[in-house]
Every structure is written in structure tokens, then in C-alpha cells.
C-alpha positions as CSV (number, residue, x, y, z in Angstrom):
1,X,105.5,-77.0,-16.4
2,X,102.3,-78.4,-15.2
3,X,102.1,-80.1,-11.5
4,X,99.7,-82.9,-10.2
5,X,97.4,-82.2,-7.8
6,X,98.6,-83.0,-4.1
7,X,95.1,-81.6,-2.3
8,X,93.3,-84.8,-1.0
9,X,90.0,-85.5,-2.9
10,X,86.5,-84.4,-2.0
11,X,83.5,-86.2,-3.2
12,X,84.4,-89.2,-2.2
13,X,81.4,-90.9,-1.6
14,X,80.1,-89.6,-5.2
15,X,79.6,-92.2,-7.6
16,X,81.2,-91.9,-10.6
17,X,79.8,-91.3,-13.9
18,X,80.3,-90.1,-17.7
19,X,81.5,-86.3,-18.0
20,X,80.5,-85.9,-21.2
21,X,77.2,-86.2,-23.4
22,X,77.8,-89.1,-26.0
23,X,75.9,-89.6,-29.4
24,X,75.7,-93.3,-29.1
25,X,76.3,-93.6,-25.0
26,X,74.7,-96.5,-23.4
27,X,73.6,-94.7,-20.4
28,X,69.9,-94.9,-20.6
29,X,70.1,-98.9,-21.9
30,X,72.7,-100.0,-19.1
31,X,70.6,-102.4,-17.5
32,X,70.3,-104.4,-20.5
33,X,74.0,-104.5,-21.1
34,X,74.8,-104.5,-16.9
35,X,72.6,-108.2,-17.2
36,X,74.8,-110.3,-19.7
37,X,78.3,-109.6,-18.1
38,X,80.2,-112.3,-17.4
39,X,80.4,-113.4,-13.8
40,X,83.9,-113.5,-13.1
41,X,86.8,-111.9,-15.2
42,X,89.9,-110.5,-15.0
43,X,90.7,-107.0,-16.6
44,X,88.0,-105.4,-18.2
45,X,88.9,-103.4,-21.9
46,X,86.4,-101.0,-23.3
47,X,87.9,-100.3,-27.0
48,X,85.1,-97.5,-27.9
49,X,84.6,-95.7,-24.7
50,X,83.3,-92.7,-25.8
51,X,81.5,-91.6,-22.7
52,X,82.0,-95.2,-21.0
53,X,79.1,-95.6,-19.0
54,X,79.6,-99.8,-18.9
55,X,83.3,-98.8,-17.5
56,X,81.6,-96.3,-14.6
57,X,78.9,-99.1,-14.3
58,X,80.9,-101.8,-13.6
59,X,83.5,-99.7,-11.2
60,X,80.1,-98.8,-9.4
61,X,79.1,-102.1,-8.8
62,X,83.1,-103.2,-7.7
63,X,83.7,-105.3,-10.4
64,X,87.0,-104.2,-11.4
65,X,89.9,-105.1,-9.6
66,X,93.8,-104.5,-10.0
67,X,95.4,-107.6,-9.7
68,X,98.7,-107.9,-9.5
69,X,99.5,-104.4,-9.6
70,X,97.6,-104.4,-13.0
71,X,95.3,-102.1,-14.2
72,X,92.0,-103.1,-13.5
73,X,90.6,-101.6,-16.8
74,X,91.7,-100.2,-20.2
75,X,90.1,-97.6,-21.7
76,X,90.9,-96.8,-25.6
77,X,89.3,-94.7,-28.0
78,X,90.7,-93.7,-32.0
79,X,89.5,-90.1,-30.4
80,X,92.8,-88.4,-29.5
81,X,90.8,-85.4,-27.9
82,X,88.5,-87.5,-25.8
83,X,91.0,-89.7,-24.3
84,X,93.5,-87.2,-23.6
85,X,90.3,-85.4,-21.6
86,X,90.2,-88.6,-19.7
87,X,94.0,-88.3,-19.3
88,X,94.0,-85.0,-17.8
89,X,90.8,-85.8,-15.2
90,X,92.8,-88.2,-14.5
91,X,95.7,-86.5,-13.0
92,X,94.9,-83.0,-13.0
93,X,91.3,-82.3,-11.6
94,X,91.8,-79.5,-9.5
95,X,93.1,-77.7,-12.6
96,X,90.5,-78.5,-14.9
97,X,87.9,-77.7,-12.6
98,X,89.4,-74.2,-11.8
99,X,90.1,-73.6,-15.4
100,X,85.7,-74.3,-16.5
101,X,84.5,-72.5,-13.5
102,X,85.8,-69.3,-14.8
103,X,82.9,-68.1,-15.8
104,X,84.1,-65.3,-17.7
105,X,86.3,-67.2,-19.7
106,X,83.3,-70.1,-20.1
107,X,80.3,-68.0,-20.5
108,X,77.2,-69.8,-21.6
109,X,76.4,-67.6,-24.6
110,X,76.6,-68.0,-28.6
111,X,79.6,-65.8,-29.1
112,X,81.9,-67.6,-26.7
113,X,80.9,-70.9,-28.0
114,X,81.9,-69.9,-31.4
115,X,85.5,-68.3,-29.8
116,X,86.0,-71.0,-27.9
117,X,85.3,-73.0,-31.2
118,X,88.1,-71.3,-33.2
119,X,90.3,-71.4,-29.9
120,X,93.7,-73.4,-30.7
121,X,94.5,-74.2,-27.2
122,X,98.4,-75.2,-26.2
123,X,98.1,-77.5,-23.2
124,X,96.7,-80.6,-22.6
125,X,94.7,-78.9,-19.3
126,X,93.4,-75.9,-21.9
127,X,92.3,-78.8,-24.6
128,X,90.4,-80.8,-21.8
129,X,88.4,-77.8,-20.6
130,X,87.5,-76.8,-24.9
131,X,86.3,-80.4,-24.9
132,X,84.3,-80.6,-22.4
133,X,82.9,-77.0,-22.7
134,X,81.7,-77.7,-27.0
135,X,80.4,-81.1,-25.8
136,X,78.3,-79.6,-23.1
137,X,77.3,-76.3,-25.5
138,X,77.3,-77.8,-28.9
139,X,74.1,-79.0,-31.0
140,X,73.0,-81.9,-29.2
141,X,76.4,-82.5,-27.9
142,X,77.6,-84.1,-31.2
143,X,81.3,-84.6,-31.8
144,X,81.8,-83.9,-35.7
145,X,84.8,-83.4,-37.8
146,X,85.2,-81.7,-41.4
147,X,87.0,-83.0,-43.7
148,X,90.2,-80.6,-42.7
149,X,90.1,-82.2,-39.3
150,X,87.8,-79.3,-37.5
151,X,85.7,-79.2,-34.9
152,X,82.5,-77.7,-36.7
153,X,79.5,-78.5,-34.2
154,X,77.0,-75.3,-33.9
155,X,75.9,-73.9,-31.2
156,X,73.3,-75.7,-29.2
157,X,71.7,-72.7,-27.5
158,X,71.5,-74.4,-23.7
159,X,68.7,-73.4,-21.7
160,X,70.0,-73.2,-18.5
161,X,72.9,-70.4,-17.2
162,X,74.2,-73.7,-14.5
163,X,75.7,-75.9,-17.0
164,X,79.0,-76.2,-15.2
165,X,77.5,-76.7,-11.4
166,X,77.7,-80.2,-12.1
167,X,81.5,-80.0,-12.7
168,X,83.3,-80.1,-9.3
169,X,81.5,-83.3,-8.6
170,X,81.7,-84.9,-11.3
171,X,85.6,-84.7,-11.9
172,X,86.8,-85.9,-8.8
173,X,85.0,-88.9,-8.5
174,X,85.8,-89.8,-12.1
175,X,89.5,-89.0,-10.9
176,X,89.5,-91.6,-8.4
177,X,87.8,-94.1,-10.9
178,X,90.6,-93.8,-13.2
179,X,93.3,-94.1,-10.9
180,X,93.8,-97.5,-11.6
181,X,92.9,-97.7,-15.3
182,X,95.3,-97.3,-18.6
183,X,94.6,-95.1,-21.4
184,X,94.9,-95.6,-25.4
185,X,94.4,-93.5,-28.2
186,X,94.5,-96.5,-31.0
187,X,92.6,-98.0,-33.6
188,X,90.7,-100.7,-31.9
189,X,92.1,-103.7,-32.8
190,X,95.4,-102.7,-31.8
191,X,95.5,-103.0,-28.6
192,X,95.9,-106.9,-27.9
193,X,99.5,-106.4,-26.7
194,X,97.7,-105.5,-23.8
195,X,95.0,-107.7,-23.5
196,X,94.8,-111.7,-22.2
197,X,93.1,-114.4,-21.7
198,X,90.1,-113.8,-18.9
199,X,89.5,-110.0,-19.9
200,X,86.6,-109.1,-20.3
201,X,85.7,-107.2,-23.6
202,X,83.3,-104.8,-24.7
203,X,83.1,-102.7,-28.2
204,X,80.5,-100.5,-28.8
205,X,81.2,-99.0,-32.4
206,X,80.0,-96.6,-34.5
207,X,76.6,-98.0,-35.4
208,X,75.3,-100.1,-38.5
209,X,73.1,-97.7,-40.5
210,X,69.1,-99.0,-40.5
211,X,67.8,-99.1,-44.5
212,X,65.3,-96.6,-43.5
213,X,67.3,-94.7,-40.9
214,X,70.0,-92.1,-40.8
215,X,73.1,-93.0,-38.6
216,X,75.4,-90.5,-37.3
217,X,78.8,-92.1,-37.7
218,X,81.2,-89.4,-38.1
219,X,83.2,-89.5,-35.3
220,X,86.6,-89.3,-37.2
221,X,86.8,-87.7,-40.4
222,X,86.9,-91.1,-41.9
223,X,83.5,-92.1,-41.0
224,X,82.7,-95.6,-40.7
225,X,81.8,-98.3,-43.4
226,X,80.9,-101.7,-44.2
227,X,84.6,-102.8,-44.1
228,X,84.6,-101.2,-40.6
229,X,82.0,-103.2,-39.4
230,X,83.7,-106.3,-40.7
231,X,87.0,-105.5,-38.8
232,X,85.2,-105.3,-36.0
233,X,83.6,-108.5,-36.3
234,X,86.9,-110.2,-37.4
235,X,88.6,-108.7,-34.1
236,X,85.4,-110.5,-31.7
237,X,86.3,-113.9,-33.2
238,X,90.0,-113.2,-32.8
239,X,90.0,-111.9,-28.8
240,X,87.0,-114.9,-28.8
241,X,89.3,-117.4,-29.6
242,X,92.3,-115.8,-27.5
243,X,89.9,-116.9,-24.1
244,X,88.3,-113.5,-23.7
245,X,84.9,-112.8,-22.8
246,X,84.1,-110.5,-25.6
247,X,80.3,-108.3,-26.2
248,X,79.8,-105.7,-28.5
249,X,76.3,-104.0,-29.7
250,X,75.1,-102.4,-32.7
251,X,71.9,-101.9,-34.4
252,X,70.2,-104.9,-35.8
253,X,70.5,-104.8,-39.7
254,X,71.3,-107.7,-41.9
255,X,74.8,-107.2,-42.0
256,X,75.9,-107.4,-38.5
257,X,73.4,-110.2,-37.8
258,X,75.2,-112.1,-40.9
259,X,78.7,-111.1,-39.3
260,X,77.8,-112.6,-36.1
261,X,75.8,-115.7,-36.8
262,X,77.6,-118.0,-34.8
263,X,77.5,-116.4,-31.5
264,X,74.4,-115.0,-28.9
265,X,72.0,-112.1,-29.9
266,X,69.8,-109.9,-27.3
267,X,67.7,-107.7,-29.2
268,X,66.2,-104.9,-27.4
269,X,64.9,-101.5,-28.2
270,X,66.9,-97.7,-27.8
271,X,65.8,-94.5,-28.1
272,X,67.3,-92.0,-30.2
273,X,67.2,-88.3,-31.4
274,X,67.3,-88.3,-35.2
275,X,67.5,-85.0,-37.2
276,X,65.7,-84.8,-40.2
277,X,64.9,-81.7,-42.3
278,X,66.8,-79.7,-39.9
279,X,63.6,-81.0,-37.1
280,X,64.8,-83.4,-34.2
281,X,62.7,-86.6,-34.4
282,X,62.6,-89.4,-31.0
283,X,62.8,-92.4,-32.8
284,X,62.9,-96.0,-31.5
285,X,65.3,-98.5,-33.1
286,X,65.8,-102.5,-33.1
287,X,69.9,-103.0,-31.4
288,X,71.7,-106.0,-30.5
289,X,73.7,-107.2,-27.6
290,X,76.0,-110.1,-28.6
291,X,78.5,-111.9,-26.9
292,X,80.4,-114.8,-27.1
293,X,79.7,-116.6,-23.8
């Protein structure tokens, strides 16, 4: 049987942010985004949080507030690993930080990546600290799935032994942030049972691939497609037309401009890591921010 934490929590006056490494996280463009949110809204839904640096963003800034007795935010992601990790920080800090800073268990070295690779863990606190441990170890802390379902990420060969310092003070503050916030694992336009007029919306999906760029995609072992992106789109003008305040991004290609012609486009530049050749390339691409207000 696993019991909460009781022990107050330290680190109070740490702000919040992501716990993991995100291919596709929109911490290094969250000014852009931080500039084109609405002014005033009620609940704010994130349906592809992934390392949710808008959600630890806007919770820095107090923009989120429970109303009501409401949850000020709702977090969903199709990634059942991912979310549960948010599940557990959630309620069970103390535990997950005990369990990576055994250091013997959690070594920073090739062969306990690959063990803890293969591990089949049993609890929901044992998942949590695997997660985190192959997102901060793995090659370029990518979160890839064969097509049996498997984790199969290689090594990454960090550079530094102190990978973990940055663990106690991390998961407490994000523990506080999430106190007040509910949790999905669901396809992203399923959700609207919880979601009303006022919210505030943001979707940040597996990117559009460029003609002349590769994407990485793969975050299921579906992948994601043109039809994908059209879902997506179809969902914006449905929550658009419910009364939400609704923004999404994506790279700018032909399609997603033609999916979104009738509503506002940013355009602004990222820059990205793409491996070509087995050789890890920067690369600058054209995204879009577009919104509906």
C-alpha cells in the first residue's frame, strides 16, 4: 500500500518548472507564446503537455486560479507514462525523490541505463522514477516507442556524474503547482466534458513535417499524420465556437496554414536539434502561433 506524503514541503519559494527534457518543449520560445494569451480567462487546458512549460509559465506569473473549488488547470496528454509521472509528483514527492537519489540503484553509467531500460517496474512511484531517469539519460532525451510498444531510446552518454542534484528542488515545487490541477491520459479531443466556455486553450501537437525537413513525431507508436493534423484543427474551430480562447502552434507548412486560414497567425523562428546521418545538426525552422482571439 503506498501512503501520501504528510512532511510539509520545502522549496517553497522555488519556482516551478518542467521535470523533464521534451522534444518539441516550448521552453526556450515562451515569450513569444507568454505575449498572445488572453487577458482574462477562466480555467486553463493544455491537451499536449508534454513537458508543459506554458502551464508552469502561466502558474508563475499567477494566472491560474481555482474558482469555485475548480481546478485551475487541466493537464492531458495520450502519454500514459508521462502523465501518470505528473500523477505521482503530484502526490508522492518525498517518495520519488528518495527512490532517484539512490545512487546505486540510479547510477549515471551505460549499463544501468540499458537495465533500467529492460526494467518492468510494478508501481506507479517505481514507473515515475524509470521515466524520469531514461528521459534525463537517453539520446537527446527523446521519448520513442517500437512498434511492440517499447521504450527503445539509446543511451545518451551524459557528461556530467550530478544529473539528479537538480531533483529535490525541482519535485516539490512542481508538487505544489499541481495541487490544484486535474490529470488526463486521453486522446485530445476528448476531453470537452471537462472543458467550458471562458477556458483558455492551448494544443501544441506533434509537429507538421517541413518538405525539406525531418520531424520527429513518434511519440506513440502510431505516429502522427495528415489526418492528425486535421483533427486537430477540426477540434480548434469546435472549442472556438464553444466560447473558448483556443491557441495552438506548429510549424508553418502549407497544410496547417490552409487548415487555419480563417483565424490569427504569428510566425516566428525555433531552434531545433535535427539528426541527420547519425550527426546532430542546429537547425532554424519557420512555426506558427495561431489563435482564435
Amino acid at each position: 500500500m503506498i501512503r501520501r506524503t504528510k512532511t510539509p514541503f520545502p522549496y517553497t519559494d522555488i519556482v516551478a518548472a518542467p521535470f523533464i527534457r521534451w522534444v518539441g518543449g516550448k521552453r526556450k520560445v515562451i515569450d513569444i507564446i507568454s505575449a498572445l494569451y488572453p487577458l482574462k480567462f477562466n480555467k486553463y487546458v493544455e491537451l499536449f503537455v508534454g513537458g508543459g512549460a506554458v502551464f508552469y509559465n502561466l502558474n508563475a506569473f499567477g494566472k491560474l486560479k481555482s474558482i469555485n473549488s475548480r481546478p485551475k488547470a487541466l493537464l492531458n496528454d495520450i502519454n500514459k507514462e508521462l502523465i501518470e509521472a505528473y500523477w505521482v509528483i503530484k502526490h508522492y514527492p518525498k517518495e520519488i525523490i528518495d527512490l532517484l537519489k539512490d545512487k546505486d540503484r540510479f547510477s549515471i553509467y551505460e549499463s544501468t541505463y540499458y537495465k533500467i531500460r529492460a526494467w518492468n517496474p510494478t508501481t506507479p512511484i517505481e514507473r515515475c522514477a524509470r521515466f524520469i531517469y531514461l528521459n534525463r539519460t537517453g539520446h537527446r532525451s527523446m521519448y520513442r516507442l517500437d512498434m511492440n510498444g517499447d521504450y527503445n531510446v539509446p543511451w545518451g552518454a551524459p557528461k556530467y556524474r550530478k544529473i539528479f542534484n537538480y531533483v529535490e528542488n525541482k519535485i516539490y515545487p512542481i508538487s505544489i503547482a499541481l495541487q490544484e490541477v486535474q490529470l488526463l491520459n486521453r486522446e485530445f479531443d476528448a476531453c470537452e466534458e471537462y472543458i467550458e466556455m471562458g477556458d483558455f486553450i492551448y494544443m501544441d501537437p506533434p509537429s507538421d513535417a517541413h518538405s525539406n525537413k525531418p520531424v520527429f513525431n513518434n511519440y506513440t507508436i502510431d505516429g502522427y499524420n495528415i489526418i492528425d493534423q486535421e483533427r486537430v484543427a477540426n477540434y480548434f474551430i469546435q472549442l472556438s465556437n464553444k466560447g473558448c480562447f483556443v491557441m495552438t502552434s506548429n510549424h508553418d507548412t502549407p497544410l496547417i496554414r490552409s487548415l487555419y486560414a480563417d483565424y490569427f497567425m504569428y510566425e516566428f523562428i525555433s531552434r531545433t536539434m535535427i539528426n541527420y546521418n547519425g550527426i546532430a545538426r542546429a537547425t532554424f525552422v519557420g512555426d506558427l502561433l495561431i489563435t482564435n482571439y
